[in-house]
Kinemage of the C-alpha trace (Angstrom):
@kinemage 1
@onewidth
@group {chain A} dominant
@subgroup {mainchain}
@vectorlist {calphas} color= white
{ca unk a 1} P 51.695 -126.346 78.641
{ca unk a 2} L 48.815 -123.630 77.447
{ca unk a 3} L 49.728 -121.644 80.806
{ca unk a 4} L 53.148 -121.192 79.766
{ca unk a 5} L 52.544 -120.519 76.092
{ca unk a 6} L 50.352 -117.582 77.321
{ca unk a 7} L 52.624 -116.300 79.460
{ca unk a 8} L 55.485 -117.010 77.032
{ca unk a 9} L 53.645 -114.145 74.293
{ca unk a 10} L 52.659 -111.935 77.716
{ca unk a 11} L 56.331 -111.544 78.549
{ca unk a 12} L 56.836 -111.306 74.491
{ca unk a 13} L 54.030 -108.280 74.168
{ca unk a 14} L 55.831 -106.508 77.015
{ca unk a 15} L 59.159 -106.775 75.417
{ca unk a 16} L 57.761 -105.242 72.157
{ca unk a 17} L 56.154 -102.949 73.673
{ca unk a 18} L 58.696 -101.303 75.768
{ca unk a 19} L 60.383 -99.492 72.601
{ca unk a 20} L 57.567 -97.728 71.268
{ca unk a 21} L 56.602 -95.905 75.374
{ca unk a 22} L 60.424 -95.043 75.126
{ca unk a 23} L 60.529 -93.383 71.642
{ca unk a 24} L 57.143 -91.153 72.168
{ca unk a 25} L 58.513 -90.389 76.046
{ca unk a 26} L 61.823 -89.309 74.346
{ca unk a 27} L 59.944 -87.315 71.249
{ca unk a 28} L 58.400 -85.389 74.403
{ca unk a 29} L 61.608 -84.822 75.991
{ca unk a 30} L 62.715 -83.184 72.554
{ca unk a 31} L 59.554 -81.345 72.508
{ca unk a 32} L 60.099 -79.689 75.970
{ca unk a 33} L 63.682 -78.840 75.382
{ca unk a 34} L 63.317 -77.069 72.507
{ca unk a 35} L 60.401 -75.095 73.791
{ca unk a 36} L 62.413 -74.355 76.752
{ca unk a 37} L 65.375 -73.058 74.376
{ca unk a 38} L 62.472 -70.640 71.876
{ca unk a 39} L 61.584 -69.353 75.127
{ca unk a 40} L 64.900 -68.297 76.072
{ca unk a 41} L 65.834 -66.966 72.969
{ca unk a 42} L 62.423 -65.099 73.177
{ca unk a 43} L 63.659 -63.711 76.318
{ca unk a 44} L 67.150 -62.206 75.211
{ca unk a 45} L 65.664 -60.747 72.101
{ca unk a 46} L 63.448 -59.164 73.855
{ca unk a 47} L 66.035 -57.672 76.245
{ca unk a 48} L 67.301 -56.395 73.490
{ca unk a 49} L 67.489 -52.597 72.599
{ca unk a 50} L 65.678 -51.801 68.787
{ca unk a 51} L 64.847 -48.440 67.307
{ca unk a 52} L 61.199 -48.496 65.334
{ca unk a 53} L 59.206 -46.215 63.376
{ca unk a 54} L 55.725 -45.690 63.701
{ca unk a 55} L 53.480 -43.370 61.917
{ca unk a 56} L 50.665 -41.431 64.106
{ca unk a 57} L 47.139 -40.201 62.657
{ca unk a 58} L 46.559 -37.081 63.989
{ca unk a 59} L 43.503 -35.625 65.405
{ca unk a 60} L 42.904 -32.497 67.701
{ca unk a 61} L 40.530 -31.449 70.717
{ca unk a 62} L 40.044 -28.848 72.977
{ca unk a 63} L 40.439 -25.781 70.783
{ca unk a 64} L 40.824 -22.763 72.089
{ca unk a 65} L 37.266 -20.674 73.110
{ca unk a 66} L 35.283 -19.562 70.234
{ca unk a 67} L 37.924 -21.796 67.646
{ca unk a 68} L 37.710 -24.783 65.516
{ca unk a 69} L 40.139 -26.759 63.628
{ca unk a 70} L 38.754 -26.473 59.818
{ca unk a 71} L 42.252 -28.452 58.283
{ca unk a 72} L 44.844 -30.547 58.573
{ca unk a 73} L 47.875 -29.235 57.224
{ca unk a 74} L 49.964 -32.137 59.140
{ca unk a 75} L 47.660 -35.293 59.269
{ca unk a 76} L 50.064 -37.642 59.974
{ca unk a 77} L 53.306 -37.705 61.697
{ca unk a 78} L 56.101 -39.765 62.227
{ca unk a 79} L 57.814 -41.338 65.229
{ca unk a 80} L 61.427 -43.079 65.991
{ca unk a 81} L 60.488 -44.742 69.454
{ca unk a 82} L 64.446 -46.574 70.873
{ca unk a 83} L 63.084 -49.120 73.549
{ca unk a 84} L 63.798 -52.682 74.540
{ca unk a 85} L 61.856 -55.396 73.120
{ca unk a 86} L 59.366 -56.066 75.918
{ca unk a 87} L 58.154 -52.542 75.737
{ca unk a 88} L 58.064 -52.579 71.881
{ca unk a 89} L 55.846 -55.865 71.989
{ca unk a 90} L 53.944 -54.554 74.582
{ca unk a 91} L 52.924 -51.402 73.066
{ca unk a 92} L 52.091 -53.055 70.005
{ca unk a 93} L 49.365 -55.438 71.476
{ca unk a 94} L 47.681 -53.076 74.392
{ca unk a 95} L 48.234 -49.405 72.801
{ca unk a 96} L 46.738 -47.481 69.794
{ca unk a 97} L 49.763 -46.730 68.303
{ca unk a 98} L 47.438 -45.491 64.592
{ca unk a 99} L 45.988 -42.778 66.235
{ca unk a 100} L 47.662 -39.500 68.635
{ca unk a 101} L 44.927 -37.464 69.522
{ca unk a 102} L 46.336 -34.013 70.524
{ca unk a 103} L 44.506 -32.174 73.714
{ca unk a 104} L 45.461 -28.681 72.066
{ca unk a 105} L 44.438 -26.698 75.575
{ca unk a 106} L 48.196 -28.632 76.812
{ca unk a 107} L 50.189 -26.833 74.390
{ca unk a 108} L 51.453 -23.827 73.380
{ca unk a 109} L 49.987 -22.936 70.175
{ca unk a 110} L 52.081 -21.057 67.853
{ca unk a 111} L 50.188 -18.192 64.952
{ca unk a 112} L 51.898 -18.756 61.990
{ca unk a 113} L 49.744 -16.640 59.634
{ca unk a 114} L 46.050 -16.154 58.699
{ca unk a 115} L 44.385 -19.208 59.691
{ca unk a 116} L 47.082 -21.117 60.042
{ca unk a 117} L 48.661 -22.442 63.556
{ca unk a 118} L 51.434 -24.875 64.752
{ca unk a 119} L 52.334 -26.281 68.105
{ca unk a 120} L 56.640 -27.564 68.589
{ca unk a 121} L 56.589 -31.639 68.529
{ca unk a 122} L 59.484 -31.289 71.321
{ca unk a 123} L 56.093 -30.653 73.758
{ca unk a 124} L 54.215 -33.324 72.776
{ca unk a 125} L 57.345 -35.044 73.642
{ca unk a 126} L 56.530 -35.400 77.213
{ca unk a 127} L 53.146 -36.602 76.932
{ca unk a 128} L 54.038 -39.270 73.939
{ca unk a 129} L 56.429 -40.280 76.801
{ca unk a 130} L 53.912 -41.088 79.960
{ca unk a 131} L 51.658 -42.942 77.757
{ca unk a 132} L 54.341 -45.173 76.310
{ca unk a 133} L 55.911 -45.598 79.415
{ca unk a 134} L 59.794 -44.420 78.675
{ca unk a 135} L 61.577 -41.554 79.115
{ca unk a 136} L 61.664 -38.604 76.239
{ca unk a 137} L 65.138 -38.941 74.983
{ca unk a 138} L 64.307 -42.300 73.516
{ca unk a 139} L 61.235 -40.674 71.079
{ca unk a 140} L 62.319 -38.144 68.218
{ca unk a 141} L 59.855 -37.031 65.458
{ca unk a 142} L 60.076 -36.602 61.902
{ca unk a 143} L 58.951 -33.043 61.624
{ca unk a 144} L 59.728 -30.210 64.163
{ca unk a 145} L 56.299 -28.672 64.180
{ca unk a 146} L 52.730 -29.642 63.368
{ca unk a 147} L 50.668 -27.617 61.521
{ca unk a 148} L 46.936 -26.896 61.218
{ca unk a 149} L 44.217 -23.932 60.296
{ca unk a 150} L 41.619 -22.595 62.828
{ca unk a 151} L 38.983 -20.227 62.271
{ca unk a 152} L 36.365 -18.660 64.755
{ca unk a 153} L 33.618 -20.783 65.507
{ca unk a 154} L 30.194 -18.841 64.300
{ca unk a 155} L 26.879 -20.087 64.925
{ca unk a 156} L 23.844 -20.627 62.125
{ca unk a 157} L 20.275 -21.573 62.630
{ca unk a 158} L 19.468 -24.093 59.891
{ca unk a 159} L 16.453 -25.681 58.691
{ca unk a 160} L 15.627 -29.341 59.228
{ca unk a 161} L 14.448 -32.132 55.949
{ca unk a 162} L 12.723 -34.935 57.404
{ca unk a 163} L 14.475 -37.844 55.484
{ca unk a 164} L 12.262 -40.709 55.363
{ca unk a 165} L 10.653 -43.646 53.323
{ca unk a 166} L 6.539 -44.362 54.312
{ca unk a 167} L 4.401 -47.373 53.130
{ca unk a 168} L 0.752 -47.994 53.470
{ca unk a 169} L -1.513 -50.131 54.159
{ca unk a 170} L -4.419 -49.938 51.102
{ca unk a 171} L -6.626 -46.736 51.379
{ca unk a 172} L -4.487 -45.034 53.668
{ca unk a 173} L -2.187 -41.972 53.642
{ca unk a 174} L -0.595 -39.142 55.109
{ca unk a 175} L -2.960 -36.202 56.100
{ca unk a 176} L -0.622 -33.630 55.906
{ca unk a 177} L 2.965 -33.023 55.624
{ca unk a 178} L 5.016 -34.763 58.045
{ca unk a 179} L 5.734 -32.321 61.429
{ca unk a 180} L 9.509 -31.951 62.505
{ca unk a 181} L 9.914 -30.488 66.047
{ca unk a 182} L 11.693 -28.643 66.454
{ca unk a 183} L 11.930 -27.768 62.621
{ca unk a 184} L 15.640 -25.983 62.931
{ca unk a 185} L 18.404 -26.541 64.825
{ca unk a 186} L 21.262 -24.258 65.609
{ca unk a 187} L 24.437 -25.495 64.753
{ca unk a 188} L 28.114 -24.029 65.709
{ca unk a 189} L 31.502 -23.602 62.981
{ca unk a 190} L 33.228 -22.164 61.313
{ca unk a 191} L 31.289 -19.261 59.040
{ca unk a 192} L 33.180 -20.237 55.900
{ca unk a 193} L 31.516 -23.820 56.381
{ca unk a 194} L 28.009 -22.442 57.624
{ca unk a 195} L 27.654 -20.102 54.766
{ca unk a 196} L 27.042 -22.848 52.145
{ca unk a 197} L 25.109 -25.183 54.462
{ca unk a 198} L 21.414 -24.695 53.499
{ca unk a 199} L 19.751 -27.774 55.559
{ca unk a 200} L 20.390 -30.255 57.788
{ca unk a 201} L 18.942 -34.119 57.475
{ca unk a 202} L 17.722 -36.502 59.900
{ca unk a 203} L 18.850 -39.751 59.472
{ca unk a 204} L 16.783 -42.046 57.018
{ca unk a 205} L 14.135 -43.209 58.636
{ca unk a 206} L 11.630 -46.856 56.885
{ca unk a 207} L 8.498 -47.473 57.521
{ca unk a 208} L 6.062 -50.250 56.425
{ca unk a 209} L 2.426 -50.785 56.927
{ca unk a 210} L 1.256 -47.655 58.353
{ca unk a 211} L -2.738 -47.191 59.069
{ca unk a 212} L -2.058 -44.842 62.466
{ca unk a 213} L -0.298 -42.003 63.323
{ca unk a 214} L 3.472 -42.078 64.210
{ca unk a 215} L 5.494 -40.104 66.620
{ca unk a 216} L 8.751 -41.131 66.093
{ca unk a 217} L 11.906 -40.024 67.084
{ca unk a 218} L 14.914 -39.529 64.609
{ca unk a 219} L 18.429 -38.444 65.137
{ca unk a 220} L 20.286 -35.628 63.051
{ca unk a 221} L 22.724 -36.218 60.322
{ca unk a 222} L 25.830 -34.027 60.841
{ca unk a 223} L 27.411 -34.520 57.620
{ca unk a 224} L 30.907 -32.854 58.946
{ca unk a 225} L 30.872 -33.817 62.461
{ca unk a 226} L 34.811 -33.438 62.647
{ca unk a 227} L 33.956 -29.058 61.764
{ca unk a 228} L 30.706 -28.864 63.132
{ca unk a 229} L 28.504 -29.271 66.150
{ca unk a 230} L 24.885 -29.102 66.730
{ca unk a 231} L 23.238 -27.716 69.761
{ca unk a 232} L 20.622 -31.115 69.538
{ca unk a 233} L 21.069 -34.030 67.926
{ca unk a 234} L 17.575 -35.581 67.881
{ca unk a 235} L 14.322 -34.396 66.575
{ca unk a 236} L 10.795 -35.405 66.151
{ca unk a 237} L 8.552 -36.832 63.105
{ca unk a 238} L 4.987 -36.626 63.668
{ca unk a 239} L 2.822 -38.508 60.686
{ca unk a 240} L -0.959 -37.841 60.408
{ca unk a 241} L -2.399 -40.578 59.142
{ca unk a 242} L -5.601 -41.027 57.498
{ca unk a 243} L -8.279 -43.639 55.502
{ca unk a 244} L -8.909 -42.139 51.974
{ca unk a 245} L -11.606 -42.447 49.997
{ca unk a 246} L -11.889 -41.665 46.182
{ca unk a 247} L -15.015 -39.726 45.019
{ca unk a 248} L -16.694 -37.466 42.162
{ca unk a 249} L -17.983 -34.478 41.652
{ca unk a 250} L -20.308 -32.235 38.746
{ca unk a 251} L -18.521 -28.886 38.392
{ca unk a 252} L -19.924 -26.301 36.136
{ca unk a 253} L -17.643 -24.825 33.623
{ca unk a 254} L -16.586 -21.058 33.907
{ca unk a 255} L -16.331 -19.401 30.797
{ca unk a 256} L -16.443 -16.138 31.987
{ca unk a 257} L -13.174 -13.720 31.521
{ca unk a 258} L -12.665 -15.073 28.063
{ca unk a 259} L -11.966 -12.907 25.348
{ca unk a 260} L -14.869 -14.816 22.924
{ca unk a 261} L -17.810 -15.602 24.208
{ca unk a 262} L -18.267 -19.107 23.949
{ca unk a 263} L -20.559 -22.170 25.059
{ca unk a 264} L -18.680 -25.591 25.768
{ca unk a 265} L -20.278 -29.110 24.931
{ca unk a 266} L -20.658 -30.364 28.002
{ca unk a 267} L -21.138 -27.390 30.124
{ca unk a 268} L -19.905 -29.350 32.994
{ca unk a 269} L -17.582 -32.078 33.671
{ca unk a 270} L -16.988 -34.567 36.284
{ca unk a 271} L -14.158 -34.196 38.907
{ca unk a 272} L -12.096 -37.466 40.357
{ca unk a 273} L -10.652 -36.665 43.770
{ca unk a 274} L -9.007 -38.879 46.696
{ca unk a 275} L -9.949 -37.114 49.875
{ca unk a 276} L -9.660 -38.331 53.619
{ca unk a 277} L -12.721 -40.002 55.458
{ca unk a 278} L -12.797 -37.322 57.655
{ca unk a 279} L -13.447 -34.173 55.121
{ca unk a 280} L -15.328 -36.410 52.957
{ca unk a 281} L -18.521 -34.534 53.443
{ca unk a 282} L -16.675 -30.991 53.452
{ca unk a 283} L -16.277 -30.861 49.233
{ca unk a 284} L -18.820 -28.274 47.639
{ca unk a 285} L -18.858 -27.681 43.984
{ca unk a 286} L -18.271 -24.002 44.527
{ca unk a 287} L -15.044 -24.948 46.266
{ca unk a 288} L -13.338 -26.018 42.600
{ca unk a 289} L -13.248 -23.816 39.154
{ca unk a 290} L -12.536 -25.164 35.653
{ca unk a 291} L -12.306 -23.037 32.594
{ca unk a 292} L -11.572 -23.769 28.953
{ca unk a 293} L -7.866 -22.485 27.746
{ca unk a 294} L -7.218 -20.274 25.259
{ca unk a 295} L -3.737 -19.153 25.516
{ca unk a 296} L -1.668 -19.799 22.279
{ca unk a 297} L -4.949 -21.309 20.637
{ca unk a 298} L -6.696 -20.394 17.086
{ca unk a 299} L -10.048 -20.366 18.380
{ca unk a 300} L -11.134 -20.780 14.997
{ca unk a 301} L -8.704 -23.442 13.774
{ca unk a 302} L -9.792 -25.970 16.170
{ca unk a 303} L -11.841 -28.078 17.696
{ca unk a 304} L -11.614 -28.904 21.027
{ca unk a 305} L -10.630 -26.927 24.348
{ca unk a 306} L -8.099 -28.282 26.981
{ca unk a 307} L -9.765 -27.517 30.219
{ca unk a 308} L -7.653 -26.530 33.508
{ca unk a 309} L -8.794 -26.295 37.328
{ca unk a 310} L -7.793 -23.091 39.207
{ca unk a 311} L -8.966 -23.713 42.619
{ca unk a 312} L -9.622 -26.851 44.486
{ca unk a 313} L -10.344 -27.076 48.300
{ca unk a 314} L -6.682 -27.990 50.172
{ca unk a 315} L -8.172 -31.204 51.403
{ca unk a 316} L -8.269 -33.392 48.800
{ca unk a 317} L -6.068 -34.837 46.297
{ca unk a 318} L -5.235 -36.481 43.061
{ca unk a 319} L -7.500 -35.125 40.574
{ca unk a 320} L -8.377 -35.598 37.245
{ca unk a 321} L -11.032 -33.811 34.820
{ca unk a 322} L -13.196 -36.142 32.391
{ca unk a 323} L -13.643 -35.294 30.168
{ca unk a 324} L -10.124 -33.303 29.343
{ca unk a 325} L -11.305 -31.768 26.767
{ca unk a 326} L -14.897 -29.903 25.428
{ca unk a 327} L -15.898 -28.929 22.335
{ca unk a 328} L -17.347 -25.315 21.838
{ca unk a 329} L -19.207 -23.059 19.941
{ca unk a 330} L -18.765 -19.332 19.420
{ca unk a 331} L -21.691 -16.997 20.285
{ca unk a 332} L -21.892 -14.032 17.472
């Protein structure tokens, strides 16, 4: 009796089951046949012959010898392209269809007044036509001509700037000013454009925790790369690099050349100074010369004298008088 019941709800499983396999089997079917029927229709719109517009970014190589393009009097143009579907689709996920950039030794170029030049759009017909892959009468253009200006290509030697940020580690600091080889660079355009450029910079250049010296190359900045070119495009920064120390000196102060004779209170002063490890023992009192100021003073309506340092020895740095100020007494 417990056999039977089982197989009793078996069979009754089955049965309930049976509907449900059928109704996702036939959902599938559905599926399928309308995928088959969106490919289709894919397939005869795409056969299909459609006229579209497309707006080209122009740019220009191969100038003539000795000329450069300075301006754009066309930068963009427009283009009516009549092709079936398949091409238009295709075009639109494997070409560049933003940019035309024109290979101006192809063409015919056309003077149209000082400066100014043109080449006929019916040329660049032919070309437009190979790379798309149809033949010319289905591609018209919005204007019959495309302009642009051209001037003689000059050359300038220009002076390099190091552009660059340092940090050091505690103590230490450049020796000397930072070494650009070369330190100029000849660059080629037009003379319009190379008669207000003054300098040329390398690109910025960061560096942290320097106790060494640094050879490093940089490359140039050419701010108008489109106008000019330059005959290198890398240069390099040498950084001396040196310990500092900070020391002191007694200096005497001068008071000769003055137009009263006077006597200062101190007669000398002391001299703070950073100067590298290596020159340290080079500083000599004679090297530096302080003298009291009297420019633009009433000698006898004050005090105190500022004091200010004439000479100092090139190698060292950072230095400060103490005191600033003397007092003084006239000598009758």
């Amino acid at each position: 009796m417990s056999s039977n019941l089982t197989a009793y709800n078996s069979e009754k499983d089955n049965k309930k089951g049976k509907p449900t396999f059928r109704l996702k089997a036939d959902r599938f079917i559905f599926f399928i046949c309308i995928l088959i029927a969106a490919i289709f229709w894919l397939l005869i719109k795409l056969s299909d012959v459609y006229t579209v517009e497309n707006a080209f970014e122009l740019t220009y190589n191969n100038e003539p010898s000795g000329m450069r393009v300075t301006k754009l009097v066309d930068s963009t143009l427009k283009m009516n392209l009549t092709a079936r579907g398949f091409l238009i689709l295709k075009l639109n996920l494997f070409t560049d269809m933003e940019k035309l950039d024109i290979d101006l030794s192809n063409y015919t170029i056309e003077t149209k007044g000082d400066k100014k030049y043109a080449i006929y759009t019916q040329e660049l017909t032919k070309k437009l036509a190979e790379i798309v892959g149809t033949n010319e009468n289905s591609i018209t253009f919005s204007k019959a001509m495309v302009s642009f200006n051209m001037e003689k290509s000059s050359e300038k030697l220009i002076p390099i700037i190091p552009n660059y940020s340092i940090q050091f580690v505690s103590q230490y600091d450049l020796y000397q000013s930072v070494i650009t080889t070369p330190s100029s660079v000849l660059v080629y355009g037009p003379q319009s454009i190379l008669d207000k450029l003054k300098s040329i910079s390398t690109n910025k250049l960061i560096l942290e925790n320097i106790m060494s010296n640094q050879v490093i190359k940089v490359n140039l900045e050419n701010s108008n790369p489109d106008l000019l070119r330059l005959e290198i495009n890398e240069v390099s920064l040498d950084f001396k690099v040196e310990k500092f120390t900070e020391s002191e000196i007694l200096i005497p102060i001068n008071n000769s050349g003055l137009q009263y004779e006077i006597k200062t209170f101190p007669s000398q002063v002391k001299v703070y100074y950073r100067v590298a490890q290596i020159d340290f023992n080079k500083v000599r009192s004679h090297q530096f010369n302080i003298f009291p100021v009297l420019n633009n003073l009433d000698i006898l309506q004050v005090n105190k004298l500022p004091l200010e340092l004439s000479k100092q020895p090139n190698f060292v740095r950072n230095i400060r008088i103490v005191p600033s100020y003397v007092e003084f007494l006239i000598i009758k």
